[in-house]
N, C-alpha and C positions, 0 to 999 in steps of 0.2 A: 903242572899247568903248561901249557902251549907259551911259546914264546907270546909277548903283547907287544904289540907296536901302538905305542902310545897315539899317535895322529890318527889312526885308524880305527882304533878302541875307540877312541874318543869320538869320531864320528860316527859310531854306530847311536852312542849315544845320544847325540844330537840330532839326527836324524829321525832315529825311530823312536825316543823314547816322549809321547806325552806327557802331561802334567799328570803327577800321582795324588790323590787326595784321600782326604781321612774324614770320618762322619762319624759321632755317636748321635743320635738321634736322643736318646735319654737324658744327654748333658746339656745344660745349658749352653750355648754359643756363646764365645770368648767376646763376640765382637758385636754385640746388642745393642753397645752404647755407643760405642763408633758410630754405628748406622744411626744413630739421631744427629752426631754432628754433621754426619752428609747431608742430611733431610733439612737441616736449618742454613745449610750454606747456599747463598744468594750469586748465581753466577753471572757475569756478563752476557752479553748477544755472540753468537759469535759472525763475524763480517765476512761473509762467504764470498770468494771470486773464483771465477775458472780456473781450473786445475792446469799447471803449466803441461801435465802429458797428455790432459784430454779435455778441453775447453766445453766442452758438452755437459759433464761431472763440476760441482760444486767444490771447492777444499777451503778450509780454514782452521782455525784454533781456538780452543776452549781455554783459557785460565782458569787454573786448578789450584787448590790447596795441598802443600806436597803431605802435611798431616792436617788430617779433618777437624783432628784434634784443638788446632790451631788455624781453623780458617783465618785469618787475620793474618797470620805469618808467611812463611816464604812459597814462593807460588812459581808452577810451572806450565808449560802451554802444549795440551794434550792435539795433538794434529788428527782431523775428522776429515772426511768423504762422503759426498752425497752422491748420488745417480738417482736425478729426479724421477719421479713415475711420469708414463711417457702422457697419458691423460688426467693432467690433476684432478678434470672432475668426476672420476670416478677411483681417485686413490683414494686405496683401505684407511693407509697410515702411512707410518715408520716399522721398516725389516731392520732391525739392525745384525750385521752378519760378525762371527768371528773366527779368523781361519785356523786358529788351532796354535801350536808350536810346543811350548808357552812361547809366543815374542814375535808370533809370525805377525806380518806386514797385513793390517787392514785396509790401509791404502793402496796397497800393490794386489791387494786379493782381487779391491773392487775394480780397479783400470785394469786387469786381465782378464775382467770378465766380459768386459766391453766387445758385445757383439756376438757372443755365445747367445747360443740358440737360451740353455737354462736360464741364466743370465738374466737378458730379454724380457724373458717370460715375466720374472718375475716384477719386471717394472712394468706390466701389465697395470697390478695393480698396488704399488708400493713406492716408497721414496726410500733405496735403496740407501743406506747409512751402513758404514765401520770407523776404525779408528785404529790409530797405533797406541798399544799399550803405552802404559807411564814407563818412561824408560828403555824402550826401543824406537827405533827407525825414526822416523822424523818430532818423537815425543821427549824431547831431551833426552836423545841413548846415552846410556852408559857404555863402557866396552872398558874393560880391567886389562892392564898390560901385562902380565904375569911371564916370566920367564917360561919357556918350555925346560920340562923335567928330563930329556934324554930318554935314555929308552931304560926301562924296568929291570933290574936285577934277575938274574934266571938260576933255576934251580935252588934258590934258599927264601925259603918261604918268610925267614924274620927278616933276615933283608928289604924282601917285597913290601913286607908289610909296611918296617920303617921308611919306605923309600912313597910310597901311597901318605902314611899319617903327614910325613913330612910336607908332602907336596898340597895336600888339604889344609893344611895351616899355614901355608905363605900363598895359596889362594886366597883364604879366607882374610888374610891378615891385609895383603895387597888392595885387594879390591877393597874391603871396607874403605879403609885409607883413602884410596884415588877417589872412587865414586862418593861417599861421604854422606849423611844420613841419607840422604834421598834414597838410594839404594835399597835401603831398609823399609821402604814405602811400598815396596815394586812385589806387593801380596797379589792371591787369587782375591781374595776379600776387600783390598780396597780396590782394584780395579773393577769390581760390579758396582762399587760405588763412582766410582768415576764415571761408568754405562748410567748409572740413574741418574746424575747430575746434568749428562746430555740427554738423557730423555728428558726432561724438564727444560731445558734450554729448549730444546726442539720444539717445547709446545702441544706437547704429547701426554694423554692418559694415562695410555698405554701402551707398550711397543710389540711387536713381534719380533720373535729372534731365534735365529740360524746360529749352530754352534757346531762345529766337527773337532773332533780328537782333543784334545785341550779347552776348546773352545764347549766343550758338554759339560765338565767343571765349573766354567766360570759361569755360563748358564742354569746352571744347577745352583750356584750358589747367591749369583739374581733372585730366582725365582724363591729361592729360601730366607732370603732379608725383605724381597720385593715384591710379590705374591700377587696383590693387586695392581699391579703396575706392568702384568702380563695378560695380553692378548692370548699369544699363539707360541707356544717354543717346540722346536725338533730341535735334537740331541743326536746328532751322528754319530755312532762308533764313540759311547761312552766308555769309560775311565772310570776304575773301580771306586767305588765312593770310601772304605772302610779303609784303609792301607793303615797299619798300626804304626808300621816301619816302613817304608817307603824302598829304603836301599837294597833290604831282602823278597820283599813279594812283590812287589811288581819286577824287579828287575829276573827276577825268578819265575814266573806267570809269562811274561813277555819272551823269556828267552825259549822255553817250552813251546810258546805258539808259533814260533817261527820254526821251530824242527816240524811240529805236526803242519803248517804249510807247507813246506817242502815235499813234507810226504805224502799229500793232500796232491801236490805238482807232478808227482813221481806215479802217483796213480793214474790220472790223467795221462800220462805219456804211455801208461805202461798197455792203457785200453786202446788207443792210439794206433793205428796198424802203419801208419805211414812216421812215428814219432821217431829223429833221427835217434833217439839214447830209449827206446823200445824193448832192447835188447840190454840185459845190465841196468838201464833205471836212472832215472835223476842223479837217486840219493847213489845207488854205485858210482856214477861217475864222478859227484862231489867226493867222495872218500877216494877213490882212486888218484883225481886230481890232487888232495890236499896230500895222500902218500907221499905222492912223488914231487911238488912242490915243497914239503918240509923235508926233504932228503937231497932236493937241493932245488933253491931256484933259479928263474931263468930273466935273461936279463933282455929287454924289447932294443931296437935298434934306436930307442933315442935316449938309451939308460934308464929306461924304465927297470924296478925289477920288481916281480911276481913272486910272492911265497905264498903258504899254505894260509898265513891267517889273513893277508889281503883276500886270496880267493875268498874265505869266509865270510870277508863284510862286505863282496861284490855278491854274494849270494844273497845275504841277508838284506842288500840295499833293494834289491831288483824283485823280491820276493813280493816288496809291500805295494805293488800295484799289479794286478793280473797282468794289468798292456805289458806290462815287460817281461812275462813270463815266456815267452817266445824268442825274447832275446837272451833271457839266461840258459833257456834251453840250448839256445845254437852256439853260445858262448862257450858250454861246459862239452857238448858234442865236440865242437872243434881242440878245445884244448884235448879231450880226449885221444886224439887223432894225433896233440901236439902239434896244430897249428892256433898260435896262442896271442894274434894278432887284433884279436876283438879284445882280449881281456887286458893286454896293454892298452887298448884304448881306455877303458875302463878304471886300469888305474889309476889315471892322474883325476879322474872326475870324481873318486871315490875318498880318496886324498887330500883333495883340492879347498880343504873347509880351513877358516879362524880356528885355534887353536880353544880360545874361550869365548864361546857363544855367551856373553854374560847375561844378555837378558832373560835366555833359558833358567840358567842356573840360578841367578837372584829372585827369583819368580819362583823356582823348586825350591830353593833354599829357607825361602820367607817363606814359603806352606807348608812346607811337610816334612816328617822323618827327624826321628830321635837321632842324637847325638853318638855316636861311638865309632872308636876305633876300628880300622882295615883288617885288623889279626878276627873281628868276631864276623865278616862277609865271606872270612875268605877259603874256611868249610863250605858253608854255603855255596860258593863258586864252581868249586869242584863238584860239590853233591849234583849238582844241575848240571854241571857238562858230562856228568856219566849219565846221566839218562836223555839231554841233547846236544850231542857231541859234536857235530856241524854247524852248531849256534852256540858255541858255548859260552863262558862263564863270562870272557873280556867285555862284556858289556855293563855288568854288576861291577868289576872290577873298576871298569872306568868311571862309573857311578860316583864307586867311593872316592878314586880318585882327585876328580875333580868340584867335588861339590859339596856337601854339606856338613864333612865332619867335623869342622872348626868354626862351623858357622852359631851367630847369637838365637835363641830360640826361635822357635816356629810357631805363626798364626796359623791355626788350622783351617781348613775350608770350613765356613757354615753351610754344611748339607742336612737335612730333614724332611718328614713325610709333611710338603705344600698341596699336595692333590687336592684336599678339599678346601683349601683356602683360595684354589684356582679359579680363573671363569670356565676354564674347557683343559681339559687333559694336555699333558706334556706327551710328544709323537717323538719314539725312538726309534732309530736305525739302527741295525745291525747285521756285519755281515758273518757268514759262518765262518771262513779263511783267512781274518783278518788276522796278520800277523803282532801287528802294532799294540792292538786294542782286540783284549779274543770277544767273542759274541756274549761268553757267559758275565763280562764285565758291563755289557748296558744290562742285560738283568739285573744286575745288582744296583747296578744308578738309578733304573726305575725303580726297583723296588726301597732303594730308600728314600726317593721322593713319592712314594705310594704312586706310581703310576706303572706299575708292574701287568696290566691289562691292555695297554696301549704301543709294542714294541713289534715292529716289521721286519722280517728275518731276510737278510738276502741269502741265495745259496750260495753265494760265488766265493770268488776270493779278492784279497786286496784291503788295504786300509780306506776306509770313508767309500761311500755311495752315491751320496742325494746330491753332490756334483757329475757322477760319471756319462748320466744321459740315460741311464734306459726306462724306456717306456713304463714297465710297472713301476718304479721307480717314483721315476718323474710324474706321473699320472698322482701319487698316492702323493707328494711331496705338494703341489699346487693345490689341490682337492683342500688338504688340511689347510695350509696358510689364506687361500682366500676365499674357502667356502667353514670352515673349522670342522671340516668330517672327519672324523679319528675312522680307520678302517677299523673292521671285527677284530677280536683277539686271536691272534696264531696265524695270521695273514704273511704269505711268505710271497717273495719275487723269484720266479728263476734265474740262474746262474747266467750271462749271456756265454755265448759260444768263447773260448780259447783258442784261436787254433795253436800248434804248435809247428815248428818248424818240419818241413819232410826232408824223407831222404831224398837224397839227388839222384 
C-alpha cells in the first residue's frame, strides 16, 4: 500500500463520500412502528423571526422528541429556515430542500442561495424550507473529541490492521461517551421523521422536496414511510439503495468512478488541440507527478510539503465538479514543468478539515454496514487500487478507519417500491461523470422505488446538477416542481462546454 496520511485520507472521506444505504424491498422495514410514534407526536408552533444573516428569511426552532419512542421524554430543538415565496397568492406550497453530506447545513444551503438566479426561481412559486439535521450545526451538534492516531504503520499489513481496529474502537467508545444517547438518534430514518413532523407543524398536506447526494436517501426514505404526504420529489445524483456492506462497495464503486473521471478528463484534453497536458495526457501527468513526489517531495516556501498521496486527494477533491477541471488541469501541467506553486496553494485547503466530522459518521454509523474488522477491507483495498491506481484504496481504508467498526448496530434505511402509492412519479438526476455518485447508482435508487422510467441523464461531469444552472437542466427541474411534468423516458441534457486551460 501507498504510504496514508491520515488527515488527508480522512478527508477524502468526508468530502466525497455520500450517505451509503441499504434496501431489501421483500423484508419488512425495521422501523414501521417507529413511524407511528412520529405520526402521534403533537408538536408546538414554531415562533419564527428574521434570520440574523438575512432578515428577509424566516429561522426558528422545532422541539423534537430525541426518541419517538418516548415522546414525553428528553427533547431537543431542531433549527429550520424559511425563504418565503415571493407572491403568497400564488404559492404551490412548501419545497423543502436537503443539501446532502450526511450533516450538510440546511440553513447555510438556503442563505447562500439568496439571490441566485435558481434560487429565485424557485420562490416563484414555493416557501422555500430546510433545516439542520438532529445533531448538526445549529440542531444541538455533537462533535467527539477523539485524539488524532498519528500516522499509519507502513509496510506491515497486521500492524495496519491493528493500528485501524484500534483506532475504531476508541472512536467508537469516545464518542458514545461524550455525545451520549442522543447520538444514537442521529439515523437516516428518524431524520425523515423529524422532516414529517415539520411538515405538519408547517400546515402542510403535502410537501415538495429537493434532495442532492445524501439528501436522495433521506428523500427516498420519506417517501417510503411518507408516500402520501408527497407532492413532488427530485433525487439528484442518487445513492445506491442495496449496499449490503457499506465499507466494501461503496467505498469500492466510488473509488472506480473517480479513476474513470479522470479518464473521462484525460480524454477531453487529449481531443483538445490547444490543452496544455495534450501531449502525454491528464492521467500521464498524475502518474508522472505522483513518481516523482513519492521518490521525494518537495517542500513550498511556507513549509508546505507535497507528496505523492497529497497530489492524489487534490486530484480526487477537484475532479467532483467540472468548474474545477480547468484548474486541475493547469495545476498538474505546471507541476509537470515543476513549477509547483498552485498545488502548495492547494495543500493547506485540502488539509485544512476537523479531524472527525461526527455528524457524518454518526448518521453513517446509525444506517448502515456490518460490523467487522480492518484485516477483512484490507484485500479489498489493494484489489481496487490495482485496477484505480490514481484513486486508490486510502479512502476505504479511511472508511474503516474512522467509523463504523466498533460501532452499536445499524437502523437500516427504509427504502421500497412507493411509485404507485405516489400522487406523480419521483424525477431523478443523474450525471454521467459524477465521480461521487456514478449515474448507474440513481438507476438503481429509481429502480427500487419503482420509478426507474422517470430518470434525466446529464452528459457531463461532476457531482450534482439541478443547482449548477443550465438551461436544460433548469428548464426540466422548474417544469416538474411547479407544473408536475415528468419529461419522456431516456431524456438526456448535454454536457455544457469545459474549456481547459491553453497553452501559452
Amino acid at each position: 500500500m501507498h504510504r496514508l496520511s491520515w488527515l488527508a485520507a480522512l478527508l477524502v472521506l468526508v468530502i466525497v463520500s455520500p450517505l451509503m444505504a441499504q434496501a431489501n424491498p421483500s423484508a419488512p422495514p425495521a422501523s414501521d412502528v417507529a413511524s407511528d410514534n412520529s405520526a402521534h407526536y403533537r408538536p408546538s408552533p414554531i415562533a419564527w423571526q428574521p434570520c440574523p444573516e438575512n432578515a428577509a428569511f424566516a429561522c426558528g426552532t422545532l422541539t423534537l422528541p430525541v426518541d419517538y419512542a418516548q415522546p414525553r421524554g428528553e427533547s431537543f430543538e431542531l433549527a429550520v429556515i424559511r425563504a418565503p415565496a415571493r407572491d403568497p397568492q400564488t404559492c404551490i406550497g412548501v419545497l423543502m430542500l436537503n443539501p446532502g453530506g450526511p450533516g450538510n447545513s440546511g440553513g447555510d444551503f438556503v442563505l447562500a442561495g439568496a439571490g441566485a438566479p435558481a434560487f429565485e426561481s424557485l420562490r416563484q412559486g414555493f416557501d422555500v424550507v430546510s433545516f439542520d439535521v438532529r445533531g448538526s450545526h445549529r440542531s444541538r451538534p455533537v462533535q467527539c473529541q477523539v485524539d488524532p492516531p498519528g500516522e499509519p504503520p507502513v509496510g506491515n499489513d497486521e500492524a495496519l490492521v491493528a493500528f485501524f481496529d484500534d483506532f475504531g474502537r476508541r472512536f467508537a467508545e469516545t464518542c458514545l461517551a461524550q455525545a451520549g444517547p442522543f447520538i444514537r438518534t442521529m439515523s437516516v430514518n428518524t431524520i425523515a421523521r423529524d422532516m414529517d413532523v415539520l411538515r405538519r407543524v408547517l400546515g402542510e398536506r403535502q410537501i415538495s422536496y429537493a434532495g442532492i447526494s445524501f439528501g436522495t436517501t433521506l428523500g427516498a426514505v420519506y417517501a417510503s414511510l411518507f408516500p402520501r404526504q408527497v407532492r413532488a420529489m427530485l433525487l439528484d445524483s442518487g445513492v445506491m439503495p442495496e449496499f449490503q456492506d457499506s465499507l466494501v462497495e461503496f467505498a469500492a464503486e466510488q473509488t472506480i468512478s473517480f479513476e474513470l473521471t479522470l479518464q473521462r478528463l484525460d480524454q477531453l484534453c487529449r481531443k483538445d488541440a490547444a490543452c496544455r497536458l495534450r501531449e502525454g495526457g491528464v492521467v500521464g501527468a498524475v502518474d508522472e507527478l505522483c513518481a516523482r513526489l513519492d521518490a521525494a517531495s518537495v517542500t513550498g516556501p511556507d513549509g508546505v510539503v507535497l507528496d505523492g498521496d497529497q497530489l492524489k486527494h487534490i486530484v480526487t477533491s477537484l475532479l467532483q465538479f467540472d468548474a474545477n477541471w480547468p484548474l486541475l488541469v493547469r495545476a498538474l501541467a505546471d507541476g509537470r514543468e515543476e513549477h509547483y506553486a498552485l498545488l502548495f496553494q492547494l495543500v493547506p485547503f485540502i488539509a485544512n478539515v476537523p479531524l472527525a466530522n461526527t455528524p457524518f459518521f454518526a448518521i453513517k454509523c446509525n444506517s448502515y454496514g456490518t460490523r467487522r474488522s480492518a484485516a477483512e477491507y484490507l484485500a479489498m483495498s489493494q484489489a481496487v487500487a490495482a485496477v484505480a491506481p490514481r484513486t486508490d484504496g486510502d479512502n476505504q481504508v479511511a472508511s474503516v478507519v474512522a467509523s463504523c467498526t466498533s460501532w452499536p448496530p445499524a437502523d437500516p434505511p427504509v427504502i421500497r417500491n412507493v411509485q404507485p402509492r405516489l400522487d406523480h412519479p419521483i424525477l431523478f438526476l443523474g450525471t454521467d461523470f459524477d465521480p461521487n455518485t456514478p449515474f448507474s447508482w440513481t438507476r438503481r435508487l429509481a429502480f427500487a422505488l419503482g420509478a426507474e422510467h422517470s430518470i434525466v441523464r446529464y452528459q457531463g461531469g461532476g457531482h450534482t446538477i439541478a443547482t449548477r444552472g443550465t438551461a436544460c437542466i433548469g428548464g426540466i427541474v422548474v417544469n416538474y416542481l411547479f407544473n408536475l411534468v415528468v419529461p419522456p423516458e431516456g431524456t438526456t441534457c448535454p454536457a455544457r462546454s469545459t474549456s481547459v486551460p491553453r497553452r501559452s
